[in-house]
N, C-alpha and C positions, 0 to 999 in steps of 0.2 A: 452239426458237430461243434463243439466246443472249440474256440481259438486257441491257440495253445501260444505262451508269452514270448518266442524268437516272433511268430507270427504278427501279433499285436504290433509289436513295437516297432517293424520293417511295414507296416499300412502307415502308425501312426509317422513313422519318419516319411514315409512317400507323400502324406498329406503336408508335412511341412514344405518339402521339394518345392512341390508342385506349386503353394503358396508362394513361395519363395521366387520362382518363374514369371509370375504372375502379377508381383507387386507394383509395376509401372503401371500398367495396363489397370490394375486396378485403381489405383492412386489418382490416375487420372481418371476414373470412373466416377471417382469421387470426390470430385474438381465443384465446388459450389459454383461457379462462375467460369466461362473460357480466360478473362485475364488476369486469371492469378497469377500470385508472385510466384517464381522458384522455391523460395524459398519454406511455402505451403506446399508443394508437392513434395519437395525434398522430406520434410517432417512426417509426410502421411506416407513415402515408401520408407523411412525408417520404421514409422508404427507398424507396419505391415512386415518388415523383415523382424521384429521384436517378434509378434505373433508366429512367425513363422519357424524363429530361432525355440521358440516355447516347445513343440512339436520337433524340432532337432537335436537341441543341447539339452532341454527338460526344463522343466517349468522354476525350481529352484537355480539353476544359472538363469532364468530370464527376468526373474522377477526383480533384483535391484535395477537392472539394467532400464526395464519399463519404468520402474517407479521415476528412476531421474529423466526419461524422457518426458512423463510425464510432469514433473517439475520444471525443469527447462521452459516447457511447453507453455505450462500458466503463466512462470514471468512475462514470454513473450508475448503470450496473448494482452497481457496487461499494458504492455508497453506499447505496443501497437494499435490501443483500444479497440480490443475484440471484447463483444459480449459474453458474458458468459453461459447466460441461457442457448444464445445462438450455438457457443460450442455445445453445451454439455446437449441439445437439440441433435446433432451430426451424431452422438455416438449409437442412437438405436439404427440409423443409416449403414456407421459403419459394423456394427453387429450382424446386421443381415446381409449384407456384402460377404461379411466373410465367411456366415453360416452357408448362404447359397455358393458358392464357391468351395467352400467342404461336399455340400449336398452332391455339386457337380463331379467332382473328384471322385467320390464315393461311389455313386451311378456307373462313371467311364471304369472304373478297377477294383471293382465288385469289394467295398470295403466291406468287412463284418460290422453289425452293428456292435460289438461290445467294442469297438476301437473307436465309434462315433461315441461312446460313453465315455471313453478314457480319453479323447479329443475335447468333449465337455465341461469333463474336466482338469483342463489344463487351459482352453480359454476364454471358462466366464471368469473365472479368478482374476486374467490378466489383464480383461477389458474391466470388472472394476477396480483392479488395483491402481491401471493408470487412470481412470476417473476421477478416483480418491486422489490420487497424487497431483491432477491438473486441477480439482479444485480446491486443495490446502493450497497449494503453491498462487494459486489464484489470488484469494483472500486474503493471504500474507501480504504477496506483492501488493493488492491494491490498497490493504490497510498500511502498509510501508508508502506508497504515495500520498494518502491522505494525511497522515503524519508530517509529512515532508513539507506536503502545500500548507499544511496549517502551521507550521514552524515558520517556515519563511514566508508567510503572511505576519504574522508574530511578532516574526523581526524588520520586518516594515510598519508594524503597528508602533513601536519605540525607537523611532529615529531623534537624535540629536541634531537639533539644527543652530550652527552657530549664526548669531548676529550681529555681535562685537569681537572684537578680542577679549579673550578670557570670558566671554557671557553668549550661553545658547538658551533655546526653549526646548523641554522636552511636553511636547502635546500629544495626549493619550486621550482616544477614541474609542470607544465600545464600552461594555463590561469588560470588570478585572475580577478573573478568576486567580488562583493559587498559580499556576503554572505561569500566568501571565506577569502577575506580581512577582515572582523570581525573575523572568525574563527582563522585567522592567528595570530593577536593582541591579541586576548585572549589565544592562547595556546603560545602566546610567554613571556605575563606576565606571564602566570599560571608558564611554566618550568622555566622562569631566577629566579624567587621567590623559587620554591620548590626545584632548582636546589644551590641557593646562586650563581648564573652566576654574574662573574664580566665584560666577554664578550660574545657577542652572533655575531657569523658570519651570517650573510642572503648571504644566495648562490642562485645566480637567473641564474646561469649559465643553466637553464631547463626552464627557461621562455621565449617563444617565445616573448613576446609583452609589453614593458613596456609605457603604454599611460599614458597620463595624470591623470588618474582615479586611475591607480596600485600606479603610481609617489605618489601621495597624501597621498595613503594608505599605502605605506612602509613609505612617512615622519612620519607618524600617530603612528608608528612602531616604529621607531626609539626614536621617540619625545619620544613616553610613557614609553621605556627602560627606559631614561633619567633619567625621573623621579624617579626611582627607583634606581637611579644609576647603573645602564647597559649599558657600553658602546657598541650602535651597528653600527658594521662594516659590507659593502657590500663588496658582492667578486661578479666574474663569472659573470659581464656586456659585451655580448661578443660585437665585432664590428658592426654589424648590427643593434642590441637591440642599440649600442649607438649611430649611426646615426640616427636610428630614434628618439631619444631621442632629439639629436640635433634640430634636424627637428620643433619637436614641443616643442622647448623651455625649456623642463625639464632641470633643472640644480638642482643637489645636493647638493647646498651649505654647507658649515660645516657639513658633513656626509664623512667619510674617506675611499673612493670608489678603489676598485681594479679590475685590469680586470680578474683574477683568484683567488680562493679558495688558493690552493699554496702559492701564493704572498704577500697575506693578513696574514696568518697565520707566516710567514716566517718574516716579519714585525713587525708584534706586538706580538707573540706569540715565534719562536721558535730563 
């Protein structure tokens, strides 16, 4: 005989109940480890009362509510360095947890199978909606770290080191990209200012590659000292850096270039 829809809907709310009973017992079932934190069981009987609320209050009240568990969920994992293969590994686990658990439910209170359809759908939706939502939130967060660590490596890459009164070295190590040449310009007015620098050495003696592009961006440097009245002098152009330079035409003009740190100091400084 055909279910008929008060029917339907009183199995499909008894399947949520019953989940809803269940959720500790399950949660802990599906404990990766005996000493986990609280604070991972706590999250996996929320996911489980999420599912359960799906089959309660209906699948459109549960679905914002999964999605930001699910967001929550990625931050933390990121912050806490959880893998993400390891989690998104758990969700076929937790899937069949909850399938065999409907199965069970269904067996003991003779569900009609068109209620196991209509239970289908409402939680494969949810199980990939929070998926989706723990690995956006994932990726953001850990591309949000990555930015962060490279930022503030950055800005440990262009420190001001004073040596005199009114006279520090700014030594710049690595390649100099566009982002880094703004960051340099900026923390070289920010220190000759809050420093009162009357000179600022640029040490490129750790710079493999002075192209035309870095060229532009130390004049850019330089120039903006100027303005401020900061004399900047280059040191540590070693021999290679300055045949390449040759190479492609860089010339310094009026910029008071040394081939060492040493030399430059020893000149105008000591």
């Amino acid at each position: 005989m055909p279910v008929n829809e008060p029917i339907l809907k009183e199995e499909v709310l008894l399947i949520g109940r019953k989940l809803e009973e269940s959720k500790l017992e399950m949660a802990k079932e599906l404990a990766p480890e005996e000493n986990e934190t609280e604070e991972a069981l706590r999250l996996r009987v929320e996911l489980l009362q999420l599912f359960a609320d799906g089959f309660i209050i209906g699948y459109d009240a549960t679905r914002p509510r999964i999605e930001q568990w699910g967001k929550q969920t990625g931050e933390l994992a990121v912050r806490f360095e959880v893998e993400l293969d390891a989690s998104l590994k758990s969700t076929s686990g937790f899937r069949n947890m909850i399938w065999n658990k409907i199965e069970e439910i269904s067996n003991e209170e003779g569900i009609s199978l068109k209620t196991i359809f209509e239970v289908a759908r409402i939680i494969d939706p949810l199980l990939d909606q929070v998926v989706y939502a723990f690995s956006s939130a994932y990726v953001e967060a850990y591309r949000d770290d990555i930015d962060k660590a490279r930022e503030s490596f950055l800005e440990l890459s262009a420190p001001i080191v004073p040596i005199l009164e009114g006279v520090a070295i700014l030594p710049i190590i690595g390649d100099i990209d566009t982002y880094r040449a703004s960051l340099l310009l900026e923390k070289s007015l920010e220190g000759a200012t809050s420093k009162n620098l009357s000179h600022l050495f640029i040490d490129l003696s750790g710079v493999n590659i002075v192209d035309t592009m870095v060229a532009n961006n130390i004049f850019k440097i330089i120039d903006s000292l100027e303005l401020i009245g900061v004399k900047g002098i280059l040191a540590g152009i070693r021999p290679e850096v300055a045949m390449t330079m040759v190479s492609l035409g860089i010339e310094f003009k009026g910029v008071q270039t040394h081939s060492t740190l040493k030399q430059a100091l020893a000149k105008h400084i000591l």
